[in-house]
PAGU-473277 format. One record per residue (C-alpha): residue number from 1; z, x, y. Coordinates in nm, 3 decimals, decimal comma, always signed. Layout:
N
+-----+---------+---------+---------+
!   n !       Z !       X !       Y !
+-----+---------+---------+---------+
! NUM !       Z !       X !       Y !
...
+-----+---------+---------+---------+
//
This chain:
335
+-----+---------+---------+---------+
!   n !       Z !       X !       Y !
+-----+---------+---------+---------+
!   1 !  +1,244 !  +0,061 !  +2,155 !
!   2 !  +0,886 !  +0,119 !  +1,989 !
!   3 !  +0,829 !  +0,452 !  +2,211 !
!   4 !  +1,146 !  +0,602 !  +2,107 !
!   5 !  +1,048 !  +0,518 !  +1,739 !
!   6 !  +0,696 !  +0,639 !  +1,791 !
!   7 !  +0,778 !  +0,984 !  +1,950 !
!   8 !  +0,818 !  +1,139 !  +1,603 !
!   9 !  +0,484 !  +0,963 !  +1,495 !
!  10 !  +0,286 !  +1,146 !  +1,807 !
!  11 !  +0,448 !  +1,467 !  +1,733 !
!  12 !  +0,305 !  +1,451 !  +1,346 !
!  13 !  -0,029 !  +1,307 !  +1,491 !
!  14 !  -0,004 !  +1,593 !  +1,763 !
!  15 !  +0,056 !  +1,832 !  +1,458 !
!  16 !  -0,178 !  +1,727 !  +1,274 !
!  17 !  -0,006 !  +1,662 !  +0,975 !
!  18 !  -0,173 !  +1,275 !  +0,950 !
!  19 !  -0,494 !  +1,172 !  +1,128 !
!  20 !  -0,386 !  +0,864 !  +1,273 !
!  21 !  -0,071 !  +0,584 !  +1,237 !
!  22 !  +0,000 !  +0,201 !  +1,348 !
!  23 !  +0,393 !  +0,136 !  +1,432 !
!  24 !  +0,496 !  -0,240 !  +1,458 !
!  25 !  +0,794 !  -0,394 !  +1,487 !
!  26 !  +0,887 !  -0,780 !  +1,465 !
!  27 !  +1,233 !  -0,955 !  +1,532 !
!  28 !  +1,348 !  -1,298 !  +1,348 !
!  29 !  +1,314 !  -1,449 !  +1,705 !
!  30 !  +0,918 !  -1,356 !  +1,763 !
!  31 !  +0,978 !  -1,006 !  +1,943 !
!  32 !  +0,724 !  -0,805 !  +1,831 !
!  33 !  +0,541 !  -0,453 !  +1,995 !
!  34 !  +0,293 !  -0,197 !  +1,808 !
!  35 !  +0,200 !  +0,139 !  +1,922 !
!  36 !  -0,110 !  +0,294 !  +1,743 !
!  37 !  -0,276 !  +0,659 !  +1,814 !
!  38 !  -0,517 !  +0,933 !  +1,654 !
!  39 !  -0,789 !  +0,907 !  +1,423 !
!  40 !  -0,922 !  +0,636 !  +1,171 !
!  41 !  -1,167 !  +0,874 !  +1,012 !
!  42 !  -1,173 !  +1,278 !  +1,048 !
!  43 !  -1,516 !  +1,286 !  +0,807 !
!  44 !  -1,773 !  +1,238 !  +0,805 !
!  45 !  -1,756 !  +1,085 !  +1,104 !
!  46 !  -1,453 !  +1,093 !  +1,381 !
!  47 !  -1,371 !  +0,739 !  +1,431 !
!  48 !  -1,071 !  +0,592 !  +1,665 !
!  49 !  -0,801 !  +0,418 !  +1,568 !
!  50 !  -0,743 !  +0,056 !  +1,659 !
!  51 !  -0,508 !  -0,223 !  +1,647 !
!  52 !  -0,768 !  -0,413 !  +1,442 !
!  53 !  -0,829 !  -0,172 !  +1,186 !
!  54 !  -0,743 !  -0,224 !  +0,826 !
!  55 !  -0,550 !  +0,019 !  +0,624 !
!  56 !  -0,546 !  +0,062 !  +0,247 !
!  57 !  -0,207 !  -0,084 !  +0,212 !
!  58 !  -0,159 !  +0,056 !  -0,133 !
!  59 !  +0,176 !  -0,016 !  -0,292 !
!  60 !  +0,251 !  -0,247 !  -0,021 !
!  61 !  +0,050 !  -0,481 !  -0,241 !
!  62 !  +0,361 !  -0,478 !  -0,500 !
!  63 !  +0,552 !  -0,644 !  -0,264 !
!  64 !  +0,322 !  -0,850 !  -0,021 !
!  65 !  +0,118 !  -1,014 !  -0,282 !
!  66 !  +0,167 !  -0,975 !  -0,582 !
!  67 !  +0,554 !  -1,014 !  -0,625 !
!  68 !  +0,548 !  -1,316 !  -0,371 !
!  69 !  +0,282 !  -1,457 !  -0,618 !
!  70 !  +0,512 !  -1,413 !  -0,917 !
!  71 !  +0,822 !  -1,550 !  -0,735 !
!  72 !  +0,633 !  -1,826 !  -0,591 !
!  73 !  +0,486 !  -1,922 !  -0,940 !
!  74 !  +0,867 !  -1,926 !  -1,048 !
!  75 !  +0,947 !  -2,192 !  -0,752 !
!  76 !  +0,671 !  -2,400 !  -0,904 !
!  77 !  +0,828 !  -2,368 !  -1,253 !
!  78 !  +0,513 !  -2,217 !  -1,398 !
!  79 !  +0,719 !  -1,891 !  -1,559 !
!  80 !  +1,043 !  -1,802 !  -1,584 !
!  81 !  +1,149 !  -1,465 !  -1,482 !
!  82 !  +1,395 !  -1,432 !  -1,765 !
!  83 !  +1,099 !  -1,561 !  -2,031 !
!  84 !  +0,867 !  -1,277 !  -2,194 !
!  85 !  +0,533 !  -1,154 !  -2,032 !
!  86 !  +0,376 !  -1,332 !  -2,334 !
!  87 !  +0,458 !  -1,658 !  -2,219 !
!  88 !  +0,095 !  -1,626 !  -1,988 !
!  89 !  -0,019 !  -1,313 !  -2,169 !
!  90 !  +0,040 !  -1,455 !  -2,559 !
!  91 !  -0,227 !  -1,150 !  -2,691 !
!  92 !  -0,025 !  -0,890 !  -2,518 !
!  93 !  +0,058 !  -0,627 !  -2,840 !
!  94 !  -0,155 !  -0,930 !  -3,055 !
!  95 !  -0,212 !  -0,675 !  -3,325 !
!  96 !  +0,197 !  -0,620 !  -3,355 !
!  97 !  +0,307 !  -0,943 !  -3,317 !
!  98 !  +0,648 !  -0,914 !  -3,496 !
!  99 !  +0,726 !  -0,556 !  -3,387 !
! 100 !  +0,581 !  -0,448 !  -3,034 !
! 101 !  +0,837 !  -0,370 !  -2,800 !
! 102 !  +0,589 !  -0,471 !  -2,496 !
! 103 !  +0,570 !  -0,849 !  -2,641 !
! 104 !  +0,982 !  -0,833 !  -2,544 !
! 105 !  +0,948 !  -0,757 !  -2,153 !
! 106 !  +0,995 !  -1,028 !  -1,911 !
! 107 !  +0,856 !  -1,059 !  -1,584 !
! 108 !  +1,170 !  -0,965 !  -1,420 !
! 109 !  +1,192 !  -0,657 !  -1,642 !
! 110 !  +0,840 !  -0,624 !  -1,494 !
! 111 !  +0,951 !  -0,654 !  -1,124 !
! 112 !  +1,246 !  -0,489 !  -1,152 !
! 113 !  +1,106 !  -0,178 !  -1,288 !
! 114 !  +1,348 !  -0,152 !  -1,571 !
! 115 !  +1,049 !  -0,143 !  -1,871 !
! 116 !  +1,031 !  +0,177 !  -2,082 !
! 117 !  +0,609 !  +0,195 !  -1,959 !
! 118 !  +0,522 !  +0,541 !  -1,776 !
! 119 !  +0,483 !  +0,561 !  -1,421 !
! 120 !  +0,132 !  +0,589 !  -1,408 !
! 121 !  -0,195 !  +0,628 !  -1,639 !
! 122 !  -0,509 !  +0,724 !  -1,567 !
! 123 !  -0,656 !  +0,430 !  -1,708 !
! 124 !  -0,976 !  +0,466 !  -1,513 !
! 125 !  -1,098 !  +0,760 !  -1,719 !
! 126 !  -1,134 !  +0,536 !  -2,021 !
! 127 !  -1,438 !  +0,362 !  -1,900 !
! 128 !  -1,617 !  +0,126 !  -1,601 !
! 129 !  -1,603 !  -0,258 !  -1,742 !
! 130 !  -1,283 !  -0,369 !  -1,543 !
! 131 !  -1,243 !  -0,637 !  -1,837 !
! 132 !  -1,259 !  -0,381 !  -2,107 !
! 133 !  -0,999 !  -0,191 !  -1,919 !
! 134 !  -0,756 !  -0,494 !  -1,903 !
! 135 !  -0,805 !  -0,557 !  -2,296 !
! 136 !  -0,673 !  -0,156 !  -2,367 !
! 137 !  -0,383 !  -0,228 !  -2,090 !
! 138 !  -0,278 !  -0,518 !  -2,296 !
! 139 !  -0,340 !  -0,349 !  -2,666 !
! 140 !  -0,219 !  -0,013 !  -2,601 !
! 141 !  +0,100 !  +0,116 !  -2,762 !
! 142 !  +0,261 !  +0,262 !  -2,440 !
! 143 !  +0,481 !  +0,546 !  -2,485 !
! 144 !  +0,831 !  +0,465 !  -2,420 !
! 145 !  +1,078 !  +0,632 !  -2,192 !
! 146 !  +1,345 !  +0,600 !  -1,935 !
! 147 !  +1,282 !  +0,280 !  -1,644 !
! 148 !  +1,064 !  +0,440 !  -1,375 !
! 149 !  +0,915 !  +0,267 !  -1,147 !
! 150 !  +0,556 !  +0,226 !  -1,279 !
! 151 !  +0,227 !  +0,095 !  -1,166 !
! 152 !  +0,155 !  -0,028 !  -1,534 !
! 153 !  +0,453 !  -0,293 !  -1,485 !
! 154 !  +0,218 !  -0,459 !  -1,180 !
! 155 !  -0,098 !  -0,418 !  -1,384 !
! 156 !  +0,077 !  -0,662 !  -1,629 !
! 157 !  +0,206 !  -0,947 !  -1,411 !
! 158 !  -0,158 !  -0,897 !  -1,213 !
! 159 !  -0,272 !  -1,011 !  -1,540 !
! 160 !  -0,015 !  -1,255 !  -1,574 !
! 161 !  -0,093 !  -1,415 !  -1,257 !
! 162 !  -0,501 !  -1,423 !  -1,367 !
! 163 !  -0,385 !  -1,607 !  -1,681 !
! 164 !  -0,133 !  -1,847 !  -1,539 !
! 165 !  -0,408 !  -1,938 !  -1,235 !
! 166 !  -0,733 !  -1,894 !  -1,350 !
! 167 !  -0,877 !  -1,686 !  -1,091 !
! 168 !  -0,812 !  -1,356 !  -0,937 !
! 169 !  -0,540 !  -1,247 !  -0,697 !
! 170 !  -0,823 !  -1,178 !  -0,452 !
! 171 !  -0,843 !  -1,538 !  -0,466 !
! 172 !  -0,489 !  -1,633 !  -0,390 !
! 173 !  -0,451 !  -1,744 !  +0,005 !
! 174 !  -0,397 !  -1,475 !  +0,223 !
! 175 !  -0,228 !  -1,538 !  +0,622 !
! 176 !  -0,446 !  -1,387 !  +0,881 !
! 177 !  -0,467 !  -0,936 !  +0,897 !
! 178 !  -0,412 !  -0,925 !  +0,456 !
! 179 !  -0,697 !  -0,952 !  +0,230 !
! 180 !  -0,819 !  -0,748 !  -0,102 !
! 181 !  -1,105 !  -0,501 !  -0,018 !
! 182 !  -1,343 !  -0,450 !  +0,140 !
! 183 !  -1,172 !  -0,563 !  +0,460 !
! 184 !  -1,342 !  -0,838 !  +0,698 !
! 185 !  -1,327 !  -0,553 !  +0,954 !
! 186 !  -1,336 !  -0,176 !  +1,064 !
! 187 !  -1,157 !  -0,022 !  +0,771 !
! 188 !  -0,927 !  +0,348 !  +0,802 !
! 189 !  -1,041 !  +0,628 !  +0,573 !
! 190 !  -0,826 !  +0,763 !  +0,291 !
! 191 !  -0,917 !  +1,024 !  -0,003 !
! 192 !  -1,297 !  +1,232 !  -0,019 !
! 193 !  -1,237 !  +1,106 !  -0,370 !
! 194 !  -1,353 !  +1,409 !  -0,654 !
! 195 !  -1,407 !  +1,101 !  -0,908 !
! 196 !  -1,634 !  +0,879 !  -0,695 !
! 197 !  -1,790 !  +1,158 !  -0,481 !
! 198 !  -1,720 !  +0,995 !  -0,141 !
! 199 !  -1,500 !  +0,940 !  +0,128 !
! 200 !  -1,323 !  +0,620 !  +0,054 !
! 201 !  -1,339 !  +0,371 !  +0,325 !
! 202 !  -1,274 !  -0,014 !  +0,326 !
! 203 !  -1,258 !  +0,063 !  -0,100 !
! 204 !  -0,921 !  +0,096 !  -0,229 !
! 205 !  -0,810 !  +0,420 !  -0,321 !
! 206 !  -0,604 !  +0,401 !  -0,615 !
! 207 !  -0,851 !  +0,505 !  -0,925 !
! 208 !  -0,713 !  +0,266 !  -1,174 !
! 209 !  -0,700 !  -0,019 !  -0,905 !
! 210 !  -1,084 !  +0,045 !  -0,840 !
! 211 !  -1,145 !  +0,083 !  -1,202 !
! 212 !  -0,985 !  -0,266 !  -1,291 !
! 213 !  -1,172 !  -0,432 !  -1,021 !
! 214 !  -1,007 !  -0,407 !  -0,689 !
! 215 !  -0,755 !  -0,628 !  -0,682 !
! 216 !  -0,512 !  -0,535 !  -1,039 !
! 217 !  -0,158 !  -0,614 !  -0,893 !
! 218 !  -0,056 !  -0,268 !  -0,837 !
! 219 !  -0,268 !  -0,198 !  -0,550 !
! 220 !  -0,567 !  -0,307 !  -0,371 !
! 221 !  -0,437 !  -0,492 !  -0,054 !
! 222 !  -0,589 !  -0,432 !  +0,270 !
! 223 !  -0,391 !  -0,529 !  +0,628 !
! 224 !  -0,377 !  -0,508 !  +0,986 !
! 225 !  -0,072 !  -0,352 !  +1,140 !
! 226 !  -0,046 !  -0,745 !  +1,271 !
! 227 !  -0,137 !  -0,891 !  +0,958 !
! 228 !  +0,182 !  -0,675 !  +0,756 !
! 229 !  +0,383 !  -0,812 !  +1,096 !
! 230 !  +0,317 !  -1,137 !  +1,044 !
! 231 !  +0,417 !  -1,117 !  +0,706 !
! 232 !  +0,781 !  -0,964 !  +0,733 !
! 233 !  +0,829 !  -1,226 !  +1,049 !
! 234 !  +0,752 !  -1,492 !  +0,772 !
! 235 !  +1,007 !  -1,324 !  +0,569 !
! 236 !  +1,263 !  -1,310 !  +0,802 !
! 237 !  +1,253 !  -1,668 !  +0,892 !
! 238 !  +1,265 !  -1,796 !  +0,547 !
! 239 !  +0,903 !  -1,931 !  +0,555 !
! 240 !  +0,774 !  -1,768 !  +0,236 !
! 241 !  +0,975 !  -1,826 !  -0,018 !
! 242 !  +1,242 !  -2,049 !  -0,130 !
! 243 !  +1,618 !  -1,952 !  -0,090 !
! 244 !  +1,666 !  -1,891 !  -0,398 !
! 245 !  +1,349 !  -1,658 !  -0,484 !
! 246 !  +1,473 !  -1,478 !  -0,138 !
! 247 !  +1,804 !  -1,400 !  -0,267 !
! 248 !  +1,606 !  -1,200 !  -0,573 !
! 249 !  +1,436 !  -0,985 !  -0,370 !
! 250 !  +1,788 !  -0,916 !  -0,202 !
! 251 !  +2,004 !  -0,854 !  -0,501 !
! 252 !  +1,920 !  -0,484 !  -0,663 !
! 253 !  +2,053 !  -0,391 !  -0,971 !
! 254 !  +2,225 !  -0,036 !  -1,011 !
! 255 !  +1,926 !  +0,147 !  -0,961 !
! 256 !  +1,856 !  -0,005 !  -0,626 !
! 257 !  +1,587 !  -0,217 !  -0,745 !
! 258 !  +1,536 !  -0,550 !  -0,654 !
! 259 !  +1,244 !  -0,824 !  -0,764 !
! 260 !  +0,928 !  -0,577 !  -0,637 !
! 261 !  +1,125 !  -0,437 !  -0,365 !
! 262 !  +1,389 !  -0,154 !  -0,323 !
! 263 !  +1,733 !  -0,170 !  -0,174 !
! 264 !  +1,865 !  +0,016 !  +0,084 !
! 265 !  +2,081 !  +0,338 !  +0,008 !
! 266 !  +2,169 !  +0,665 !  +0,127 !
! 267 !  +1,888 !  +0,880 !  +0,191 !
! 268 !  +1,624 !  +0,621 !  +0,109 !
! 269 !  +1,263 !  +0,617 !  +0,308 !
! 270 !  +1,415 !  +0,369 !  +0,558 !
! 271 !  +1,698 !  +0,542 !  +0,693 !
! 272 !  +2,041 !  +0,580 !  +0,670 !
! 273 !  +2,069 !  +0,321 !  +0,979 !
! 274 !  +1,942 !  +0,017 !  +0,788 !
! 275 !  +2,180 !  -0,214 !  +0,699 !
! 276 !  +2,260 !  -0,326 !  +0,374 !
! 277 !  +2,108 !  -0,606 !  +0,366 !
! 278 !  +1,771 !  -0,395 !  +0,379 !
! 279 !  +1,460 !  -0,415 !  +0,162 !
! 280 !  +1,141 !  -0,205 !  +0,192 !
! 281 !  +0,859 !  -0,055 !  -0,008 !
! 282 !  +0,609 !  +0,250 !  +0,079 !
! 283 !  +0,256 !  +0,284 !  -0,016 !
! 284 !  +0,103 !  +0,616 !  -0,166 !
! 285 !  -0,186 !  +0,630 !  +0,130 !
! 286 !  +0,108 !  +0,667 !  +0,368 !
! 287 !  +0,224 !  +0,271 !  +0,504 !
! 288 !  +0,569 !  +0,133 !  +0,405 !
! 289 !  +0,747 !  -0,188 !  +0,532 !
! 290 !  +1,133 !  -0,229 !  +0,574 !
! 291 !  +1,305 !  -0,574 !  +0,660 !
! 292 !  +1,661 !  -0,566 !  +0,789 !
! 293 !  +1,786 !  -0,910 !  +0,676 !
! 294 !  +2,134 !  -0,857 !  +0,869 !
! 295 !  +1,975 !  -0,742 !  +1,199 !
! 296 !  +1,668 !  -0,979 !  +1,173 !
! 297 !  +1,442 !  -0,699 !  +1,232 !
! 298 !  +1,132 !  -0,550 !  +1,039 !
! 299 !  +0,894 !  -0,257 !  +1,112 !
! 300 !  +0,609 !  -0,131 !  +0,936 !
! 301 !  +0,421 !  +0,206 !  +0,950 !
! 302 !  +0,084 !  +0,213 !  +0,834 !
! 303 !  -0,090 !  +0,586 !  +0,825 !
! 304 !  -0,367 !  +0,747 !  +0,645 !
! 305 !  -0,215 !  +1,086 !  +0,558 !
! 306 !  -0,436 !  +1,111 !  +0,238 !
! 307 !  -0,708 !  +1,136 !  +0,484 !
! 308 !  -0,940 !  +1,350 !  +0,375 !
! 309 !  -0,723 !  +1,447 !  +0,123 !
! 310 !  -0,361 !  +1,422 !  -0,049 !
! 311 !  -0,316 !  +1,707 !  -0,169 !
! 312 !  -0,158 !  +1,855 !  +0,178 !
! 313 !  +0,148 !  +1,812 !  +0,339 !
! 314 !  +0,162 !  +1,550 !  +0,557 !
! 315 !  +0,575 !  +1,530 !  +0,636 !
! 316 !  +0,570 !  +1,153 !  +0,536 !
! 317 !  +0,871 !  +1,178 !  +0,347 !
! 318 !  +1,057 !  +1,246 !  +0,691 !
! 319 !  +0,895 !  +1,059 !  +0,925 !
! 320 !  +0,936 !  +0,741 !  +0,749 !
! 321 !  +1,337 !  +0,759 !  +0,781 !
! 322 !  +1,329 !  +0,900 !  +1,132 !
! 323 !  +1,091 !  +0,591 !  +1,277 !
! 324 !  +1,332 !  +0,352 !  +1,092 !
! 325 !  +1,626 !  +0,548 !  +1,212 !
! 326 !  +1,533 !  +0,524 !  +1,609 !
! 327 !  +1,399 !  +0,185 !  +1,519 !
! 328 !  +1,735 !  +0,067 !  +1,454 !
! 329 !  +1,951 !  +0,277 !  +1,737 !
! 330 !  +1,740 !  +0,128 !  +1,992 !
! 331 !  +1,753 !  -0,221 !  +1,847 !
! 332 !  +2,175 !  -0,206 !  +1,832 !
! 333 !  +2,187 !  -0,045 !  +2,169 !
! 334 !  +2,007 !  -0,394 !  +2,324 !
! 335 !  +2,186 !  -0,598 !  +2,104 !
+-----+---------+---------+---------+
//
């Protein structure tokens, strides 16, 4: 099954189109196979790719961490999904207290991506002091628009999660192949960023995630191909969260968006084989993780195809769907 899937992968690695990818996939019942090829690092040095070396997850860190934090916090009966952001974050807007929109959005509003906040700001070119950074995230009079899905929705419940804890998501317990950078092992180069003058390389990536410290709730996860297994097996069998807190990530509103994760639908970056009963999420540096709840099956594809740079085309878009597509014929043909 994994060979069929990866064929497309060599061909882009064979094209070079993206330096170098990790395929796994994981069943409900403990089947699991990877396939891994090309390069971990193209400059300054060529380095191999392994099965033990850590990508820059990205996005994925929506979904794995922080998401799972919020929903687990919910279990616990520490916040209410329904309740406003301000509940753990009461100086969000402080300066508007009677008439800032922001000091109205819940945390599923959050999660759902169905605020009016922007996509994305490049908050890191307003200064270095990561806590100085969080204080204009939670002052700033956003400009509003239509729901997008937005980065500045996980900076918030990052911040949410700091307040309701105490402590920083890197210090939230992590299974085995996840942890917030720099990785406890060989790491896979992403951008020769223009900002930091250097090849980033067991650093996370994303500018504003670096900026705000590593580890802001939109990005800054680190995992094996084994380690982002391990977690979607744990999905699958119900060992992460509750029931209840699984059916949210399951149920998408009309815009195909579920609690952190996305819903399967025509022409998505799963494939149009998925069932469903499908969730998944993709990460800017090129991984993405789907989990077939009808099936019981999960795959991930972790790349680095903004290695050394992302401002090429790297066919991502397409491969994603066609791994998840062969994925899944192979998987109903033994089945």
């Amino acid at each position: 099954m994994i060979d069929r899937a990866f064929e497309p992968v060599a061909a882009a690695l064979d094209a070079g189109r993206i330096p170098g990818a990790a395929l796994g996939v994981v069943s409900a019942d403990g089947m699991s196979a990877v396939r891994f090829a090309g390069m971990a690092a193209l400059v300054p040095e060529r380095e191999e790719l392994t099965r033990d070396h850590w990508f820059d997850l990205a996005s994925l860190s929506k979904v794995i961490a922080t998401t799972t934090m919020i929903l687990q916090l919910a279990e616990q009966g520490r916040l209410d999904l329904d309740r406003p952001l301000t509940d753990a974050i009461p100086d969000l807007r402080q300066y508007d207290v009677a008439g800032a929109a922001e000091r109205r959005l819940t945390f599923r509003d959050c999660l759902m991506h169905r605020s009016f906040l922007p996509a994305v700001e490049p908050i890191y070119t307003y200064g270095d002091d990561p806590a100085r950074l969080r204080a204009f995230v939670l002052q700033r009079e956003w400009r509003h628009g239509p729901p997008v899905y937005s980065d500045i929705n996980f900076i918030l419940l990052g911040i949410a999660i700091e307040r309701l804890t105490g402590a920083p998501l890197s210090d939230w317990p992590l299974d085995a192949g996840l942890s917030f950078g720099p990785p406890p092992g060989p790491a896979v180069a992403t951008e020769n960023c223009s900002w930091r003058g250097r090849v980033m390389k067991g650093e996370v990536h994303d500018e504003n995630a670096y900026a705000l410290g590593g580890a802001p709730g939109h990005a800054g996860l680190f995992g094996t191909v084994d380690g982002v297994l391990g977690f979607a097996h744990a999905m699958l069998r119900g060992e992460i969260l509750s029931p209840a807190m699984i059916a949210e990530v399951r149920t998408a509103n009309e815009r195909h968006r579920t609690c952190g994760w996305e819903r399967a639908f025509a022409g998505w970056h799963g494939g149009d084989a998925c069932s469903a009963d499908t969730i998944g999420h993709t990460g800017f540096t090129g991984t993405g993780l789907w989990i077939d709840f009808k099936r019981g099956l999960a795959w991930t594809l972790l790349t680095n195809r903004v290695h050394p740079t992302r401002h090429a085309d790297s066919g991502i878009t397409t491969l994603r769907p066609a791994v998840g597509e062969r994925i899944i014929s192979a998987w109903d043909e033994r089945t």
